[in-house]
C-alpha positions as CSV (number, residue, x, y, z in Angstrom):
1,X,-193.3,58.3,-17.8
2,X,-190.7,56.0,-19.6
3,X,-189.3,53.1,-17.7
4,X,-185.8,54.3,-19.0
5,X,-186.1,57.5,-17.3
6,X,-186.5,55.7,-13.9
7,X,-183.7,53.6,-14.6
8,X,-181.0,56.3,-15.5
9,X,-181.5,57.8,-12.2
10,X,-178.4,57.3,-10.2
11,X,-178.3,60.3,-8.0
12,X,-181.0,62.3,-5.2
13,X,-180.3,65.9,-5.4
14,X,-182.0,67.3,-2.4
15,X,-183.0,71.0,-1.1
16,X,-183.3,71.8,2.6
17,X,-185.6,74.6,3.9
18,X,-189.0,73.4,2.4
19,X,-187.8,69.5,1.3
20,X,-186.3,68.4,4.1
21,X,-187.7,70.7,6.6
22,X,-190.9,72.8,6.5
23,X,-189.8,75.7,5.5
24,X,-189.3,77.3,8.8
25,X,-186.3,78.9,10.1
26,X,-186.4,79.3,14.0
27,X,-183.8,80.5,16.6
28,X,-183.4,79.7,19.3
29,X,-182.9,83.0,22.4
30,X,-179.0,82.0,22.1
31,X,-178.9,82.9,18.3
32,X,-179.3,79.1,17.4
33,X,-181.0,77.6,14.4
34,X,-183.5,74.9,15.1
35,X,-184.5,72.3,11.9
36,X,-186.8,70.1,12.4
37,X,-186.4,66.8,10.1
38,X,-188.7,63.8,9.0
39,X,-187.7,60.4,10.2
40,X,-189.1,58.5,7.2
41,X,-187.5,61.0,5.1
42,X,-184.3,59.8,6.9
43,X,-185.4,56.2,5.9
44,X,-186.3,56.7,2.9
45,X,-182.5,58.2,2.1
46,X,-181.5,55.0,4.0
47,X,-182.9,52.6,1.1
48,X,-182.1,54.4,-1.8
49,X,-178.7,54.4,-0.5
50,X,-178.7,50.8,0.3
51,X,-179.8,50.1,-3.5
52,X,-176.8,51.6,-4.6
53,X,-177.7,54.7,-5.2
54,X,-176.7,58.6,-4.4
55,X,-177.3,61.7,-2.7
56,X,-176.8,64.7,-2.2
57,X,-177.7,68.1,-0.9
58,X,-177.7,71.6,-2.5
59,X,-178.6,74.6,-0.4
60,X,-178.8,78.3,-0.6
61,X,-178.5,78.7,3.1
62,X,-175.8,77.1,5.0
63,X,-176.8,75.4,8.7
64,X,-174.7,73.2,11.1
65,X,-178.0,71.7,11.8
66,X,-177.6,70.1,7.6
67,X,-174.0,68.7,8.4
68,X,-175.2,67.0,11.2
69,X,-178.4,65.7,9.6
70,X,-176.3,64.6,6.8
71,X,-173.3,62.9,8.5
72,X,-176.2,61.0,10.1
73,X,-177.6,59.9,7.2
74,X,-174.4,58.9,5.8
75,X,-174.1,61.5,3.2
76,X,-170.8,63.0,1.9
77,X,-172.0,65.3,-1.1
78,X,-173.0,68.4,0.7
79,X,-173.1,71.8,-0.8
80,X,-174.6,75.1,1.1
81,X,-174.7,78.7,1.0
82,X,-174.9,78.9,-2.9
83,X,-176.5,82.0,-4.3
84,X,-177.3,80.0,-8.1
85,X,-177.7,76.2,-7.7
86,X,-177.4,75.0,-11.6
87,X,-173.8,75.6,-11.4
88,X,-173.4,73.7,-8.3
89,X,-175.5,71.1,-9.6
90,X,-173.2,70.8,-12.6
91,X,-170.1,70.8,-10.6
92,X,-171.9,68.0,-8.1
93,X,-172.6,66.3,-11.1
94,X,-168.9,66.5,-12.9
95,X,-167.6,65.2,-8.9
96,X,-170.0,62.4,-9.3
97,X,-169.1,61.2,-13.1
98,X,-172.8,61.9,-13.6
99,X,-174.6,63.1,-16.6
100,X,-178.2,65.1,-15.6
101,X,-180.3,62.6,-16.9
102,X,-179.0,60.1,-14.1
103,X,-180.3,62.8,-11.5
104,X,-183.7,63.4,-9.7
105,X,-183.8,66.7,-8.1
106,X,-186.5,67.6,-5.4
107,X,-187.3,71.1,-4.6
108,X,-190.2,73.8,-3.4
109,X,-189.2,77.0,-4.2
110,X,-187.9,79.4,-7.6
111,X,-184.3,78.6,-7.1
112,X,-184.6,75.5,-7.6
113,X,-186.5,75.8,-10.5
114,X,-183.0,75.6,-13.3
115,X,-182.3,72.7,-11.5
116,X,-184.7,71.1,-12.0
117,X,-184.9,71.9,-15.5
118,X,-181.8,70.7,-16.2
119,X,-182.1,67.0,-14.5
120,X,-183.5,63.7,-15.6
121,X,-186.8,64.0,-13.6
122,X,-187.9,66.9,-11.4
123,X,-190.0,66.5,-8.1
124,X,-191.7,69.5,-6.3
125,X,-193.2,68.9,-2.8
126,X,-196.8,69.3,-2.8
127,X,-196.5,72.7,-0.9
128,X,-193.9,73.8,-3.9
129,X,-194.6,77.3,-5.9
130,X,-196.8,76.9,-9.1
131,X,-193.9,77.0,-11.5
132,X,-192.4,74.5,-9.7
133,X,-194.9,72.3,-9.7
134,X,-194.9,72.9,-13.8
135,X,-192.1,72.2,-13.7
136,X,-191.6,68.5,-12.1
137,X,-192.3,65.3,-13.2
138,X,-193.9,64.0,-10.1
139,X,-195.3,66.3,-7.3
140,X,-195.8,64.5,-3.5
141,X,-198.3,64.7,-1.3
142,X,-196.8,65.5,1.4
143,X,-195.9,68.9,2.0
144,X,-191.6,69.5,2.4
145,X,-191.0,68.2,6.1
146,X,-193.3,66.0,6.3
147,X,-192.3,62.8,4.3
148,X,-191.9,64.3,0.9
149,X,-188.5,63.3,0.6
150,X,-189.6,59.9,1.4
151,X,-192.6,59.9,-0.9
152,X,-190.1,60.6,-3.6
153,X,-187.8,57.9,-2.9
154,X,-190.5,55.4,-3.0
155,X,-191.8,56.8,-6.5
156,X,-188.3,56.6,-8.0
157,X,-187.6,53.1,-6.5
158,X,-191.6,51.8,-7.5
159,X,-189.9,53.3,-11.1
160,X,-187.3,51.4,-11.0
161,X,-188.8,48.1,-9.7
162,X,-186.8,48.3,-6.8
163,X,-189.2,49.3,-3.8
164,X,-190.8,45.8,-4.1
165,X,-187.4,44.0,-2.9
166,X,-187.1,46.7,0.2
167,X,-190.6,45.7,1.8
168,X,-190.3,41.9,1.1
169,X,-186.5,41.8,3.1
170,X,-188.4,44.0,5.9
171,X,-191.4,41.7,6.0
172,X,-189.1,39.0,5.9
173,X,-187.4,39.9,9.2
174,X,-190.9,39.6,11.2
């Protein structure tokens, strides 16, 4: 992996059922839906954003569970409920003023898959489909829901010679 492609990365293109949850859907007896989310993949988000970097999340199911998640996270770019995510992608992209080279996408499942074909470098969670796995440039782990997300934050900032910085200003606070 070229240096380069690290650095051109700008923006964290994120699915939800299986990258930022396990997979699951549950309901509750009222007709809720329950997602369950990783704190470090929360943190992670946290210090990519902090570097000055992007995110943001592209769905095919839509949740009020994901807004809330998001808005907590400080994230604004937030698409759901799309039946074919390359489009979406490109139109998150043209919002952004971003080429796909300057994106990392993460994923687990076949609709992600033109997605991330189409991006500067491609991570599938290590519980990801075959093809997927293929696919990506990197694969975690750590299945989706449980620190992938995270996992692929710290590869892209360890690529970018950023991560370093993060842990010394942390271990400079003790």
């Amino acid at each position: 992996m070229t240096p380069d492609r690290f650095a051109r990365i700008e923006l964290l293109v994120l699915d939800v059922d299986g990258v930022l949850t396990d997979g699951r859907v549950v309901y509750t007896a009222a007709g809720d839906e329950v997602k369950s989310f990783h704190v470090r993949d929360g943190s992670g988000l946290k210090y990519w954003r902090q570097s000055g970097k992007k995110v943001a999340i592209l769905s095919g199911r839509a949740s009020p569970a994901v807004d809330r998640r998001a808005a907590e996270l400080g994230i604004t770019t937030i698409v759901q409920g799309v039946g074919e995510k390359l489009p979406a992608f490109r139109r998150i992209l043209n919002d952004l003023g971003l080429r796909p080279d300057q994106a990392c996408a993460v994923g687990d499942d076949l609709p992600d898959l033109p997605v991330l074909r189409h991006c500067g470098l491609g991570v599938a969670v290590a519980d990801a489909v075959p093809e997927l796995k293929a696919a990506a440039a990197h694969v975690t782990t750590a299945g989706g829901g449980h620190g992938a997300v995270r996992e692929a934050v710290e590869w892209l900032m360890r690529g970018q010679g950023t991560w370093a910085a993060v842990v010394a200003e942390l271990e400079g606070q003790t």
